[in-house]
C-alpha positions as CSV (number, residue, x, y, z in Angstrom):
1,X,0.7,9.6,33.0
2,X,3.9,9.5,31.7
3,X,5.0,6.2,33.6
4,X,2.0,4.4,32.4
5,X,2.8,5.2,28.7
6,X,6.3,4.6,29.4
7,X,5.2,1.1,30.7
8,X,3.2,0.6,27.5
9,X,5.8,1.5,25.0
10,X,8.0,-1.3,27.1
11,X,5.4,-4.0,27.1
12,X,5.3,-3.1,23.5
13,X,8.8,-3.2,22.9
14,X,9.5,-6.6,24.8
15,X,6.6,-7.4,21.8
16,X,8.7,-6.5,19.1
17,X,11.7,-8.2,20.3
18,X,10.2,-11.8,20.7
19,X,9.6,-13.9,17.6
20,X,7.1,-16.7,17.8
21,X,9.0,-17.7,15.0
22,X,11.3,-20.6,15.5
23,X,14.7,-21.6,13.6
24,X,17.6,-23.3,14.0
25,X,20.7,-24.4,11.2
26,X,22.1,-27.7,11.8
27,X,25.6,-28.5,10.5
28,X,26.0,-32.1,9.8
29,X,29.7,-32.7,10.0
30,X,31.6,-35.5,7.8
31,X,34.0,-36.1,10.6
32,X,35.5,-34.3,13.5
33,X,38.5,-33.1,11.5
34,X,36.0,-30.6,10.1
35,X,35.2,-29.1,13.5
36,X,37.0,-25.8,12.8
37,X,35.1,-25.0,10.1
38,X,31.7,-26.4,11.3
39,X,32.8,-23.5,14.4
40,X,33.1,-20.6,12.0
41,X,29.1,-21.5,10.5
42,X,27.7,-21.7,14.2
43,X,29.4,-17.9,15.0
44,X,28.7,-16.4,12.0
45,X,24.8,-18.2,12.5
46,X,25.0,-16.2,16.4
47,X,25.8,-12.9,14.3
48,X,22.1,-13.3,13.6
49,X,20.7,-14.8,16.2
50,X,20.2,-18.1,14.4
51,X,20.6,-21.0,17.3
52,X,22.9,-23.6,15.4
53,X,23.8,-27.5,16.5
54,X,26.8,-29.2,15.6
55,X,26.9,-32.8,14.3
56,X,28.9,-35.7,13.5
57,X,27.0,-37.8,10.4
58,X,28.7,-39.4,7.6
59,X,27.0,-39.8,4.4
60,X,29.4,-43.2,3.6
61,X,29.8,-44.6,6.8
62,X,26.9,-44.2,8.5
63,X,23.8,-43.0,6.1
64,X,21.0,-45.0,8.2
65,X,22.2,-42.9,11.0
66,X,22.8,-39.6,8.8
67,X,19.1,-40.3,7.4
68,X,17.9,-40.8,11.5
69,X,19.8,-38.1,12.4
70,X,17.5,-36.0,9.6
71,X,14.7,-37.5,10.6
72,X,14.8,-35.9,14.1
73,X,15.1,-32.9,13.1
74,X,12.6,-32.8,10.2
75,X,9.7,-34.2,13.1
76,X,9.9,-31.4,15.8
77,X,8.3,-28.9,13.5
78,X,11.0,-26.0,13.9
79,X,11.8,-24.5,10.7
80,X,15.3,-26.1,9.5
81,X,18.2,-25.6,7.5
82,X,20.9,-28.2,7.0
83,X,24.7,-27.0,6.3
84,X,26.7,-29.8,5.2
85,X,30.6,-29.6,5.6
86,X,32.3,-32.9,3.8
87,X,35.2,-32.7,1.8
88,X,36.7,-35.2,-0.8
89,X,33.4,-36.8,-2.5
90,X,31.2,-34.4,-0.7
91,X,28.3,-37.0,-0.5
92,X,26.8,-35.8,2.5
93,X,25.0,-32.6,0.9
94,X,23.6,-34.5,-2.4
95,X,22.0,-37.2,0.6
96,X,20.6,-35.0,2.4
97,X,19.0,-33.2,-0.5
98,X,18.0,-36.0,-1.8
99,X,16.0,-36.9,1.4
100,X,14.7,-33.7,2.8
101,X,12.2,-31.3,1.7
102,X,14.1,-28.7,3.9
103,X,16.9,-26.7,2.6
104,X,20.4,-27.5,2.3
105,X,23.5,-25.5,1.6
106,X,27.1,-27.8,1.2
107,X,29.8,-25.9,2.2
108,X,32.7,-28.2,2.1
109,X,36.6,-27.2,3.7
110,X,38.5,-26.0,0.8
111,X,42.2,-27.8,1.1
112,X,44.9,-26.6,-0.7
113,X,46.2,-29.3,-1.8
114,X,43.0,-31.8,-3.2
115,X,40.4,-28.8,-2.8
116,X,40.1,-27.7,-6.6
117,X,39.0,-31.3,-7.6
118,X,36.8,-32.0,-4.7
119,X,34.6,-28.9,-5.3
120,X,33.5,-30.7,-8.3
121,X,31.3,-33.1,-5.8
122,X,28.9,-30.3,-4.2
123,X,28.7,-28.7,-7.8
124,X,28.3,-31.0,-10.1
125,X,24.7,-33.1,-8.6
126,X,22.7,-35.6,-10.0
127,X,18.6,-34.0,-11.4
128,X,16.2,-34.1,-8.5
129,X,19.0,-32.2,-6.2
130,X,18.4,-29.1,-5.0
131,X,21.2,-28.1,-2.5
132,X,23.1,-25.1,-3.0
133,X,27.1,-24.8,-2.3
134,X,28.3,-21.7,-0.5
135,X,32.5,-21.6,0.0
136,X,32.8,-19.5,2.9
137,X,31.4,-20.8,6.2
138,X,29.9,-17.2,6.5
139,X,27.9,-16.8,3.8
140,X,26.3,-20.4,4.3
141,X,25.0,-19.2,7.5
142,X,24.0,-15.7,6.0
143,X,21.9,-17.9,3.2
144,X,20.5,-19.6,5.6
145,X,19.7,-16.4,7.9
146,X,18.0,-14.7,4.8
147,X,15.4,-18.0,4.3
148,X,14.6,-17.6,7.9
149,X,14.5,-13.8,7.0
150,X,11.6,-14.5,5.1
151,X,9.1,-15.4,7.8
152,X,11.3,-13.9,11.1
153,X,11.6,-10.0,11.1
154,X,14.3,-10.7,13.7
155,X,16.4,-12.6,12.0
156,X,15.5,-10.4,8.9
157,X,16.5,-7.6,11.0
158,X,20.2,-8.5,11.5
159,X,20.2,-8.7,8.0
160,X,19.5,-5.6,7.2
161,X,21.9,-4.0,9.5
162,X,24.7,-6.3,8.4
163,X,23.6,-4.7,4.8
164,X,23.6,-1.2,6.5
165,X,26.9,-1.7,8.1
166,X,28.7,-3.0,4.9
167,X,27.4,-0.5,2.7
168,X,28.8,2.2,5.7
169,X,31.9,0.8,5.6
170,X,31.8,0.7,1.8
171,X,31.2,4.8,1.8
172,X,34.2,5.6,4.3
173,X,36.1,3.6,2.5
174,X,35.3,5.5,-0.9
175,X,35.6,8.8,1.3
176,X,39.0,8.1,2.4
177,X,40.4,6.8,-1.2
178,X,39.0,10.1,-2.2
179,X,40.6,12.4,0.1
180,X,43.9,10.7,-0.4
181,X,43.9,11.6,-4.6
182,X,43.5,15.3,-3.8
């Protein structure tokens, strides 16, 4: 008896831990220099499970193949979020906002040297735009894990213990600052 319920608290489990719901982040690259950065989105996207695809699409250069490159994505009928990493005239993120119904976060490479005037071009958007701009290459792929959130209690999951964990860390932290001033 106790081996069957066992087995059925297993088949349950294996349940629980599948989600029919499907998602995927796609970083659309302005060239290859921006690789490095692109890298830091598809880890932090694993940190949640998120599968994430790297791409090369240039919003000057090449928009009929930016706009094909979309259209792929937008046909297969997974749920999709686009992270756009351009710097200097970010145009990449306003284009693909401009042509997508699915969401969009810009998270261009800050550079030290030009990076306080180019942040002005995934801020400042013409109406009808709806992209959001995230800085850190983290928190674009943790925006994008909490829409997926919304509809995958897996993915929603990892967010919560990434909450947990944070807050955790936020309590020691206080505990030990405490401790010290006595």
């Amino acid at each position: 008896m106790v081996k069957k319920n066992f087995e059925w608290v297993a088949d349950r489990l294996e349940l629980l831990l599948k989600s029919d719901s499907q998602c995927r982040v796609v970083v659309l690259m302005g060239s290859a220099s921006d690789l490095g950065h692109c890298e830091k989105i598809k880890k932090a996207c694993g940190n949640f499970g998120i599968p994430c695809e790297l791409r090369v699409a240039s919003a000057h250069k090449g928009p009929d193949e930016t706009l094909r490159i979309k259209a792929g994505y937008e046909g297969d009928g997974i749920p999709t979020v686009f992270v756009t990493v351009a710097g200097r005239t970010n145009g990449l993120g306003p284009v693909m906002s401009g042509n997508t119904a699915y969401p969009v976060i810009s998270c261009p490479p800050i550079t030290p040297d030009w990076g306080a005037q180019d942040v002005w071009s995934s801020l400042r958007l013409p109406s009808g735009l709806g992209c959001s701009t995230i800085l850190s290459p983290e928190g674009s792929a943790q925006f994008a894990a909490q829409i997926f959130g919304l509809n995958n209690h897996l993915v929603w999951a990892k967010l919560r213990a990434s909450i947990l964990n944070t807050w955790i860390s936020l309590k020691q932290a206080d505990k030990k600052i405490r401790e010290s001033n006595l």
